[in-house]
C-alpha positions as CSV (number, residue, x, y, z in Angstrom):
1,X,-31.4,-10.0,-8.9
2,X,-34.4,-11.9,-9.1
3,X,-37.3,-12.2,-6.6
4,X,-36.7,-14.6,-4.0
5,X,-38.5,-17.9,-4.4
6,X,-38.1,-18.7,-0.5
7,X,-41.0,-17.6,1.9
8,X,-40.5,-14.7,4.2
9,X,-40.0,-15.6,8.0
10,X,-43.6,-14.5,9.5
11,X,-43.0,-11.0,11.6
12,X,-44.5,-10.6,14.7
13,X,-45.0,-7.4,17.2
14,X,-42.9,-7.0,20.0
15,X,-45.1,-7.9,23.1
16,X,-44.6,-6.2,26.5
17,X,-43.3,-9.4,28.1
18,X,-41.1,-9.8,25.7
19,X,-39.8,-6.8,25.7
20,X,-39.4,-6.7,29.3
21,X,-37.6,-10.0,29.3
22,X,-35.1,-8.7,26.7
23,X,-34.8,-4.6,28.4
24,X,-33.9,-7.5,32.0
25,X,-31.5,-9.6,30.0
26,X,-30.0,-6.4,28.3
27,X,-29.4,-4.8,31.9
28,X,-27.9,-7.9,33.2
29,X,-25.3,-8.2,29.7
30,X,-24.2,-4.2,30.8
31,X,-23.8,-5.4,34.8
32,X,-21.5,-8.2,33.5
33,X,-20.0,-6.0,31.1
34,X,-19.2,-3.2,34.0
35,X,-18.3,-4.5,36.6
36,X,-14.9,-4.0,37.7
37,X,-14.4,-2.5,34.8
38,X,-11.3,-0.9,35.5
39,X,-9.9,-3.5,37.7
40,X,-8.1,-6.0,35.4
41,X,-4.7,-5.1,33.7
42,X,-4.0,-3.7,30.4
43,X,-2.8,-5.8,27.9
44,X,-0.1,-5.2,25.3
45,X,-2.9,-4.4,22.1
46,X,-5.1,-1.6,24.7
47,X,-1.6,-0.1,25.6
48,X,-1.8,0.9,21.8
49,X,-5.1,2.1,21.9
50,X,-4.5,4.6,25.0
51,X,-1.8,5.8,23.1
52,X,-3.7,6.8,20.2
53,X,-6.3,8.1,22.1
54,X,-4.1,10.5,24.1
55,X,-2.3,11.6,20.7
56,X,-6.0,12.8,19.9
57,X,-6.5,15.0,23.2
58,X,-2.9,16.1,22.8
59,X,-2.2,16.9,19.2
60,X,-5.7,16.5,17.5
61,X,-4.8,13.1,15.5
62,X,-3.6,9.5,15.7
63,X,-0.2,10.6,15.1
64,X,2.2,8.6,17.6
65,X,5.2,10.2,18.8
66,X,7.7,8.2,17.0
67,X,5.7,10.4,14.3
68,X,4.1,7.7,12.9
69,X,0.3,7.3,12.2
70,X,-1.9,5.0,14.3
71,X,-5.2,3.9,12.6
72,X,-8.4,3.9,14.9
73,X,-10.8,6.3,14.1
74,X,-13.7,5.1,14.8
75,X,-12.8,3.7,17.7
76,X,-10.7,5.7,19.2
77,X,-12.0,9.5,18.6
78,X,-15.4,8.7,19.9
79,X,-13.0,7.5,23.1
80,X,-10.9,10.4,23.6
81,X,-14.3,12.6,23.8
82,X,-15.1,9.7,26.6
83,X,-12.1,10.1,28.3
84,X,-12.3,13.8,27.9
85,X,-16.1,13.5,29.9
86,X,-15.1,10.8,32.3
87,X,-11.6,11.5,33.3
88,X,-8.7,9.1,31.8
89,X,-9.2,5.7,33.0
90,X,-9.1,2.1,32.0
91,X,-13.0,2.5,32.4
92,X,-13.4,5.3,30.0
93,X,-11.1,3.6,27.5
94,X,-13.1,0.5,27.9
95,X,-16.4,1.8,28.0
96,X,-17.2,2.4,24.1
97,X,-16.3,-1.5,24.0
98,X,-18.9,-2.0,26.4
99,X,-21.6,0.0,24.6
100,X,-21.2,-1.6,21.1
101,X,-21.0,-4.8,22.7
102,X,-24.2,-4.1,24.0
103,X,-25.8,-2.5,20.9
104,X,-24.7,-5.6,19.2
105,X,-27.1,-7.9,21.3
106,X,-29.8,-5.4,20.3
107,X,-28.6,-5.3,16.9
108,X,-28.6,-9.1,16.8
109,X,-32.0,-9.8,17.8
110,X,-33.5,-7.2,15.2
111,X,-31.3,-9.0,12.6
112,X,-32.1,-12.6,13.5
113,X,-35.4,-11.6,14.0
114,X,-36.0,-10.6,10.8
115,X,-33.9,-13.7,8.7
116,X,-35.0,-16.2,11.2
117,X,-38.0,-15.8,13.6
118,X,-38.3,-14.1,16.9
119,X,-38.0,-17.4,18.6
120,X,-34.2,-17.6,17.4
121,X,-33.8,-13.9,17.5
122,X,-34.4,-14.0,21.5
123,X,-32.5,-17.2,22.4
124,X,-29.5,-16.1,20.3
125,X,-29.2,-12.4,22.2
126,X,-29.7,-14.3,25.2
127,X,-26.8,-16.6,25.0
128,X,-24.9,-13.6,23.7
129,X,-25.2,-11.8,26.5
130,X,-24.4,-14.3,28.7
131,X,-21.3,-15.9,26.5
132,X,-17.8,-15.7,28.0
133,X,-16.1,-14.5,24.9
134,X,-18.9,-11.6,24.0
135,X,-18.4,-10.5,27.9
136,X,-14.7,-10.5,27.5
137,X,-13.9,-8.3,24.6
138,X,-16.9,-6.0,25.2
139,X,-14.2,-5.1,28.2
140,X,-11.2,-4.6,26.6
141,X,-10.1,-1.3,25.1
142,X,-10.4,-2.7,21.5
143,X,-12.3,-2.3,18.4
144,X,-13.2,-5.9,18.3
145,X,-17.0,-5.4,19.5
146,X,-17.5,-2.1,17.1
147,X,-16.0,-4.0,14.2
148,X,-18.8,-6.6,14.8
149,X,-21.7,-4.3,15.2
150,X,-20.8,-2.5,11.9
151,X,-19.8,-5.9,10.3
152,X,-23.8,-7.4,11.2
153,X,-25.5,-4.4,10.1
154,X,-23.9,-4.1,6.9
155,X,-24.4,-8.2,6.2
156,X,-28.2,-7.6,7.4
157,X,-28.6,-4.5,4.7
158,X,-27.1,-6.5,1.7
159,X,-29.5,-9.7,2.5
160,X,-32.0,-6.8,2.5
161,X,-31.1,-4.9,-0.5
162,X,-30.8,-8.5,-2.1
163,X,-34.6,-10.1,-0.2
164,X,-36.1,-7.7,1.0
165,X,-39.5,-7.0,0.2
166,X,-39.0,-2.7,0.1
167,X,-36.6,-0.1,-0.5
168,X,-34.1,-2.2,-1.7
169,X,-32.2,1.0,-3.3
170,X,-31.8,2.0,0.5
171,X,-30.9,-1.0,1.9
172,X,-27.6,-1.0,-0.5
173,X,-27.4,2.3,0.2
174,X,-26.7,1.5,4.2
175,X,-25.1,-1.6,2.7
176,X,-22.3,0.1,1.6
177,X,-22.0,3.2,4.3
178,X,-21.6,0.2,7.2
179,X,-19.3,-1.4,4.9
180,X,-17.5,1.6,4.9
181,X,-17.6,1.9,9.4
182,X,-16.3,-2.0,9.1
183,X,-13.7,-1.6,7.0
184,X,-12.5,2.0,9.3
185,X,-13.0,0.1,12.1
186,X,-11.0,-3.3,11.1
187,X,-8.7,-4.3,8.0
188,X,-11.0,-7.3,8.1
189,X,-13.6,-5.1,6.7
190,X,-12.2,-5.1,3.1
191,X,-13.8,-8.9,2.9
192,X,-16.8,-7.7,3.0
193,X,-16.9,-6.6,-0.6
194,X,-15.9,-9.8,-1.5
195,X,-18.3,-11.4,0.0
196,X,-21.2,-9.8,-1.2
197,X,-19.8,-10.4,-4.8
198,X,-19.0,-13.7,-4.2
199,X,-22.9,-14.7,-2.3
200,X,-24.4,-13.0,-5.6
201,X,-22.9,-15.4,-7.9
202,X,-24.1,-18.1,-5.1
203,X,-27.6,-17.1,-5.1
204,X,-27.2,-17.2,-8.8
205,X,-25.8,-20.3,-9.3
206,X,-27.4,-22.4,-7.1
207,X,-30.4,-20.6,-5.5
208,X,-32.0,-18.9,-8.5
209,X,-34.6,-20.1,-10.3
210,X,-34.0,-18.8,-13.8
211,X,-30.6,-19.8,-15.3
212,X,-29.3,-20.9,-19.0
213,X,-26.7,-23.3,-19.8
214,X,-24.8,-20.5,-21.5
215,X,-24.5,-17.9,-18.1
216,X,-23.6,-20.7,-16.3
217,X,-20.6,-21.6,-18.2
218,X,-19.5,-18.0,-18.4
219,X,-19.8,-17.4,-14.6
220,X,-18.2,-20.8,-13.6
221,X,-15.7,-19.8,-16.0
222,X,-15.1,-16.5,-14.2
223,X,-15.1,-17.6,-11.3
224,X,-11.7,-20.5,-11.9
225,X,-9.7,-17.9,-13.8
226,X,-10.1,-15.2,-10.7
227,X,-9.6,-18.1,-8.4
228,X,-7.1,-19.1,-9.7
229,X,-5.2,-15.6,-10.4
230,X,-6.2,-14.7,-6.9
231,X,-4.4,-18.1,-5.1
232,X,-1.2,-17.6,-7.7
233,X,-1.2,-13.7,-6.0
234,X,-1.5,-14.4,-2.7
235,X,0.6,-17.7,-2.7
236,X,3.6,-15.5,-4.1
237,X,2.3,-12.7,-1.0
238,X,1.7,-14.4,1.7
239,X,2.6,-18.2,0.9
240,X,0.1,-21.4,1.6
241,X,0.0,-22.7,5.0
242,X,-2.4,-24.4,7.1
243,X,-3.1,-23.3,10.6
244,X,-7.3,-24.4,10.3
245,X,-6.3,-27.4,13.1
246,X,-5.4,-24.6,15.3
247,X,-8.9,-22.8,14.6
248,X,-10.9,-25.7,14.4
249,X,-9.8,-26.8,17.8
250,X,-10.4,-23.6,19.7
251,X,-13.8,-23.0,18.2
252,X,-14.7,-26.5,19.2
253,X,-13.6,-25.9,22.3
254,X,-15.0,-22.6,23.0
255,X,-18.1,-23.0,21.1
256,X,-18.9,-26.8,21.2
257,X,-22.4,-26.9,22.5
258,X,-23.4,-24.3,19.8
259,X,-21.4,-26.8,16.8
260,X,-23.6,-29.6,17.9
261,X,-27.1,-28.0,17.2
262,X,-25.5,-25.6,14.1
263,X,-25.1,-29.8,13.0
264,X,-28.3,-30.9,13.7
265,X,-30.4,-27.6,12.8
266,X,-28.0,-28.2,9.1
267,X,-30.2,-30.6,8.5
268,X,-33.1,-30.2,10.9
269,X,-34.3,-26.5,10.2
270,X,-37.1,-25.5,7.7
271,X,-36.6,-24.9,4.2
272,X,-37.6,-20.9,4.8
273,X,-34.5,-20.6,6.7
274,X,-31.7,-22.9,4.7
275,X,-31.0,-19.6,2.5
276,X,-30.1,-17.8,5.5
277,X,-28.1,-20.5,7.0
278,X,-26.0,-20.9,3.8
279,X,-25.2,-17.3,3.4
280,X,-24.1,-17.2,7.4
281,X,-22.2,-20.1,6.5
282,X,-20.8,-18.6,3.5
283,X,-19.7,-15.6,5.3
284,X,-17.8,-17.7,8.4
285,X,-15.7,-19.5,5.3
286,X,-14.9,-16.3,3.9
287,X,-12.5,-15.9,6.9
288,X,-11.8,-18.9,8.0
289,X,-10.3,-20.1,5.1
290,X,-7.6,-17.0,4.0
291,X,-7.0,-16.7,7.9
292,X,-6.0,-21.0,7.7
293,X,-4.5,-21.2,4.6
294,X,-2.8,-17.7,3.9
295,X,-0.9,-16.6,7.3
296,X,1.2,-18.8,9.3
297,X,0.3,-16.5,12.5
298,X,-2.8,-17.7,14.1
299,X,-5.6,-15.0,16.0
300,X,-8.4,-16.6,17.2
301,X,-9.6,-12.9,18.0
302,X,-9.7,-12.1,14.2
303,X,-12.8,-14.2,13.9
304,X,-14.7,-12.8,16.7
305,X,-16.8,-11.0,14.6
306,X,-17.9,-14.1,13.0
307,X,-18.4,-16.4,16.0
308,X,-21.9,-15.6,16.4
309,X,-22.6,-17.5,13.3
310,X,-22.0,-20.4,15.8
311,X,-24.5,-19.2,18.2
312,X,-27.1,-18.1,15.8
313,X,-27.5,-21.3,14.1
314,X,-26.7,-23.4,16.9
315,X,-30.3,-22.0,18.8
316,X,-31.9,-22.4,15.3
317,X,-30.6,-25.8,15.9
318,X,-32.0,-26.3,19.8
319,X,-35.1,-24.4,18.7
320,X,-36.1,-27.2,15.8
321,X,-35.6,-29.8,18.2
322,X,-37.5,-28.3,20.6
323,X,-40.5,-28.2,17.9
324,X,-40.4,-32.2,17.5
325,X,-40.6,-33.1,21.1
326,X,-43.8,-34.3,22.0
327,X,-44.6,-32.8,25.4
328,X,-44.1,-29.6,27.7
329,X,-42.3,-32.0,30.2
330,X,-39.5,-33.1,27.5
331,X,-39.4,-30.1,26.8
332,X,-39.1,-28.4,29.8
333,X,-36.1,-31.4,30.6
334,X,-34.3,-30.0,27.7
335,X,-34.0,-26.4,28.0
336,X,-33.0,-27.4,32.0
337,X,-30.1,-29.4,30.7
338,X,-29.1,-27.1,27.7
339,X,-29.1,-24.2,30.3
340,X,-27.2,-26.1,32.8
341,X,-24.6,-26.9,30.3
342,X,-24.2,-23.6,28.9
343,X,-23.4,-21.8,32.4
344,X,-21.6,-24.6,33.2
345,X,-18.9,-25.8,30.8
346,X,-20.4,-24.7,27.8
347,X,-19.2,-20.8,27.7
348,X,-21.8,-19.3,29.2
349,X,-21.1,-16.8,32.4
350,X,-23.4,-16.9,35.2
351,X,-21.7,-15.1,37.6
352,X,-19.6,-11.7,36.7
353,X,-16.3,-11.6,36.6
354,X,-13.4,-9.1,37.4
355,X,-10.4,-11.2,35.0
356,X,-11.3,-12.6,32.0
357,X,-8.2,-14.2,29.9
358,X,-8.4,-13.9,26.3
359,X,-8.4,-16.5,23.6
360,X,-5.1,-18.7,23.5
361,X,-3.4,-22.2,22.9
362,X,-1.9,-23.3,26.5
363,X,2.0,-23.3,25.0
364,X,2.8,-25.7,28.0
365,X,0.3,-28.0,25.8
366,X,0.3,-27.1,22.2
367,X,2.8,-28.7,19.7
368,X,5.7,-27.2,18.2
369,X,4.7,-24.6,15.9
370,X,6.2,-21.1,14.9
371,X,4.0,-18.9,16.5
372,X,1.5,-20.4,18.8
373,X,-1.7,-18.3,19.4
374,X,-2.2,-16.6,22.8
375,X,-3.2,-13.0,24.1
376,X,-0.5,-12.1,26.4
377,X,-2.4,-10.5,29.9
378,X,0.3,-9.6,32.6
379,X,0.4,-7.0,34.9
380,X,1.5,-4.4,33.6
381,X,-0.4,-2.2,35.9
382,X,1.2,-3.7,39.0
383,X,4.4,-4.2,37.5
384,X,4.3,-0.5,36.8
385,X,2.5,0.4,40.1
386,X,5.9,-1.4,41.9
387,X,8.1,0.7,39.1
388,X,6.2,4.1,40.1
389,X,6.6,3.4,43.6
390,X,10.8,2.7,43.4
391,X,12.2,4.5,40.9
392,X,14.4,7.4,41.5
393,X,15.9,10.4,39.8
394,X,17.6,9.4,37.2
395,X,16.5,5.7,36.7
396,X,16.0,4.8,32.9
397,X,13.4,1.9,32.2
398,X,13.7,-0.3,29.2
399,X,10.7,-2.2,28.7
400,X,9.4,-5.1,26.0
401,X,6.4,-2.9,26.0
402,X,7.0,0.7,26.4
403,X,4.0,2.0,25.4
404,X,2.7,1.4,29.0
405,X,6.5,3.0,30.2
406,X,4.6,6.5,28.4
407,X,1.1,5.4,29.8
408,X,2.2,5.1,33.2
409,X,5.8,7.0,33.6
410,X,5.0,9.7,31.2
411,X,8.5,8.8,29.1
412,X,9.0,6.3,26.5
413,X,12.0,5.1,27.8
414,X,14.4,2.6,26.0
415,X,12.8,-0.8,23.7
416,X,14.5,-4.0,23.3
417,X,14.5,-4.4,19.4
418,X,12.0,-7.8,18.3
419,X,9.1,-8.2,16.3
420,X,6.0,-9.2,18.6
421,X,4.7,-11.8,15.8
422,X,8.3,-13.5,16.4
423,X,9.4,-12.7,12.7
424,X,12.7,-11.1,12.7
425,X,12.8,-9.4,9.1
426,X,9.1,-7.4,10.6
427,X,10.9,-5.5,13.1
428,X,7.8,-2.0,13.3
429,X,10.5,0.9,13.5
430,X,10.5,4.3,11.7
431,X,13.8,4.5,12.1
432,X,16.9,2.8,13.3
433,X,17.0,4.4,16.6
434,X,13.1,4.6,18.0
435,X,10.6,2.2,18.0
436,X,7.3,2.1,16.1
437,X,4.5,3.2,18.7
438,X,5.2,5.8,21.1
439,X,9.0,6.5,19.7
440,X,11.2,4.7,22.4
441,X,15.1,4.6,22.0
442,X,15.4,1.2,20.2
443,X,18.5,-1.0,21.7
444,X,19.4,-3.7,19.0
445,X,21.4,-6.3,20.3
446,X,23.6,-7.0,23.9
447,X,26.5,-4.8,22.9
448,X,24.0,-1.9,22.9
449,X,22.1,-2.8,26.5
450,X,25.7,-3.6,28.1
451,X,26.9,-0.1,27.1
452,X,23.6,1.7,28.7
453,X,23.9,-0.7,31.6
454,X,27.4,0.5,32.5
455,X,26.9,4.0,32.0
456,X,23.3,4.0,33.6
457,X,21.0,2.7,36.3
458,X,17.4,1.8,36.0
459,X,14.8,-1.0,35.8
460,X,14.4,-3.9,32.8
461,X,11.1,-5.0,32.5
462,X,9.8,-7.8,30.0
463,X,7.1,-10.4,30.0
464,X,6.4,-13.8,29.2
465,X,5.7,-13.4,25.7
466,X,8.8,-11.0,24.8
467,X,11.1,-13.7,26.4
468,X,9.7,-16.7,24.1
469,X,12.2,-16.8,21.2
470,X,11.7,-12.6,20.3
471,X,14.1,-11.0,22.6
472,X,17.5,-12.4,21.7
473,X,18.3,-15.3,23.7
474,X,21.6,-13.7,24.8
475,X,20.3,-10.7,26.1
476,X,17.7,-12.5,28.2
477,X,20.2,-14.6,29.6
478,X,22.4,-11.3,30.3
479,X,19.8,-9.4,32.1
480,X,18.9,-13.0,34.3
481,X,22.6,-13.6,35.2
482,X,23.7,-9.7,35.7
483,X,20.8,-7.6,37.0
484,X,18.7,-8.0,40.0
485,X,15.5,-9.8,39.7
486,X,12.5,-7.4,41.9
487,X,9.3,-7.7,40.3
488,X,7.7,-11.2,39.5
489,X,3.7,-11.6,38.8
490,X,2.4,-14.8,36.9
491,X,-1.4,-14.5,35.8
492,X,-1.0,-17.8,34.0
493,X,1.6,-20.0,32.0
494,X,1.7,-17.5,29.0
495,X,1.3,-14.0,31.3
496,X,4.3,-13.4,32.9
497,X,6.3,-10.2,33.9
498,X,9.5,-9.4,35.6
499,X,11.5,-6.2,36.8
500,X,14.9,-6.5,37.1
501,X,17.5,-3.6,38.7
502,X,20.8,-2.8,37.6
């Protein structure tokens, strides 16, 4: 690789304001990132997690009891030593969240500080501390913070090994270990090869300096024939659909007072930083575009690792205005106004929080579509609270989610057999009779619940999401029309539960 023709971004000592202003911010991002940190509800995806996690302190591995293995490990060992220190608790299971949420603000202002300027570097960590959707999954008992520390460092040691102006050996070295964390953490992580091959033939191609005729051809040539075998592959794997309408409207709506200065810095920042820009650029495509074109099952969560491309070149953006107003009172005006609309309507959090709901498309608004994208939070802790409180000897449960009938019963109980993504022939089971994650008797259609219901008594409980067009229609309407409705909580249109006696 040759030397970079692009001047390095001036480096500048950490001064104590500065510091003190980032060590007051970074205490604020862990106050909004504790507080009630146990209070909300577990969702269907943590349930899975606290599962794996007690396998560990139980049997020493991942290994579910349907016998099955659960992959987490570097989430959730380091969690089960947690929990083993703090007592079992949604705080413990949420806290390593919390702490590589916040070691990815720090993280991020090293990073940004060092391809961009310290200007950029502080606003960015600044807004993600303060932004909704950083808050949010830094409290859930999920990988999805982790995943993007590891993800960062390992992009910040490739531009290093690639740029930098020393010990390049050893920034591929660290390169490739954080690779190796991502990719453990999340199956997202196997991009990342991919993407450092791919931004090498870039910077190549269109950013070096030094290139024949004859290379060019070759690599152009290379490039169309893997293309091309890779789209035949997938095509025939996954099919070709297009869900990008779907992102591109969430991430304008979430993100939309970043999008307008990542538009204006596009063309607005200075020429020292338009490598930088195009390889973060380069990197949010990379995902966007198999996640839009190659699944027909839309998470908006699956990009969260790359959403603070929005916010990092969205402050480069505010920041290069800011350098061509003329006076300290314009520019006082507009860092008033851009703060106003941050905390305001433009995802920024400016008081904490003990409920935060999770990326989703409002299904009482969104188009028909086979699977419409939403994180299902209901209360499953009261709904099992009310369960705890009335069941009696010899009540059986069967629950669209029984891994919170082992978290909170102790006992599996029975499953109502459907596939959570809606896809009937993807049905997780190991077997015919117990289900994927914590090894509950599967029922498979009404003949099956009708026979336990006769010879039985318990509770049914299922939420919103189950109900939409997984479970059988048939058996819904059987448990509505049959059984005893005596548990009801609605967090919002798509977070519902109900218990039902029989």
């Amino acid at each position: 690789m040759q030397e970079s023709t692009y001047p390095q971004t001036k480096r500048t000592n950490l001064t104590y304001g500065l510091l003190a202003v980032f060590s007051a911010v970074l205490i604020l991002g862990g106050f909004f990132r504790l507080y009630n940190l146990g209070s909300q509800s577990y969702w269907m995806d943590e349930g899975y997690t606290i599962n794996a996690v007690k396998a560990i302190q139980e049997k020493g591995s991942t290994i579910l009891d349907s016998g099955l293995p659960y992959f987490c490990p570097m989430y959730c060992y380091p969690t089960a030593l947690i929990s083993n220190a703090l007592g079992a608790s949604p705080t413990s299971y949420r806290l390593l969240s919390v702490l590589t949420g916040l070691a990815f603000i720090v993280a991020m202002f090293f990073i940004t500080r060092k391809l961009f300027n310290q200007n950029v570097a502080m606003l960015t960590s600044v807004a993600l501390t303060f932004s909704y959707w950083q808050i949010a999954w830094s409290r859930q008992a999920r990988w999805y913070t982790l995943f993007a520390l590891f993800f960062w460092v390992a992009l910040y040691f490739f531009h290093q090994s690639l740029y930098g102006e020393k010990n390049r050996a050893w920034h591929g070295i660290f390169a490739v270990v954080f690779t190796i964390f991502a990719i453990m953490t999340h199956g997202l992580g196997y991009l990342l090869p991919l993407i450092f091959i791919g931004w090498i033939l870039i910077d190549r191609i269109f950013l070096g300096k030094k290139m024949n005729f004859g290379y060019l051809i070759k690599v152009i040539s290379t490039i169309v024939v893997l293309a091309t075998i890779s789209l035949v592959f997938l095509s025939q794997k996954f099919g070709i659909h297009y869900e990008l309408p779907y992102y591109v409207s969430f991430y304008i709506r979430a993100y939309w007072l970043f999008l307008i200065f990542l538009i204006i810095g596009f063309f607005a920042i200075t020429h020292s930083m338009k490598r930088e820009m195009y390889f973060l650029l380069f990197v949010l495509l990379s995902y966007l575009i198999p996640l839009s074109f190659l699944t027909n099952i839309v998470h908006y969560r699956y990009l969260f690792h790359v959403t603070p491309v929005f916010i990092l070149l969205g402050t480069a953006g505010m920041l290069a205005i800011n350098d061509n107003l003329k006076n300290n009172y314009t520019k006082s005006s507009f860092w008033i106004v851009l703060t106003i609309l941050f905390f305001t309507i433009g995802g920024g959090v400016f008081i904490p929080r003990t409920e935060y709901f999770l990326e989703s498309d409002n299904p009482e608004t969104i188009g028909e579509r086979p699977s419409y994208a939403y994180t299902p939070q209901p209360d499953w802790n009261a709904a099992y609270e009310f369960l705890e409180i009335n069941r009696e000897e010899g009540d059986i449960v069967i629950s669209s989610q029984p891994q919170f009938t082992k978290i909170f019963l102790n006992d599996p109980g029975y499953w109502i057999k459907y596939d959570y993504l809606g896809f009937a022939d993807q049905v997780k089971e190991p077997t015919g009779d117990t289900e994927y994650y914590v090894g509950a008797k599967v029922i498979d259609d009404l003949q099956e619940l009708q026979v336990i219901a006769s010879s039985a008594h318990g509770f049914v409980i299922f939420d919103h999401m189950s109900a939409d067009g997984k479970i059988a229609e048939n058996i819904i309407s059987y448990i509505r029309d049959n059984f005893k409705l005596v548990f009801e909580k609605k967090t919002n249109p798509w977070s519902e539960v109900w218990i039902y006696k029989f």
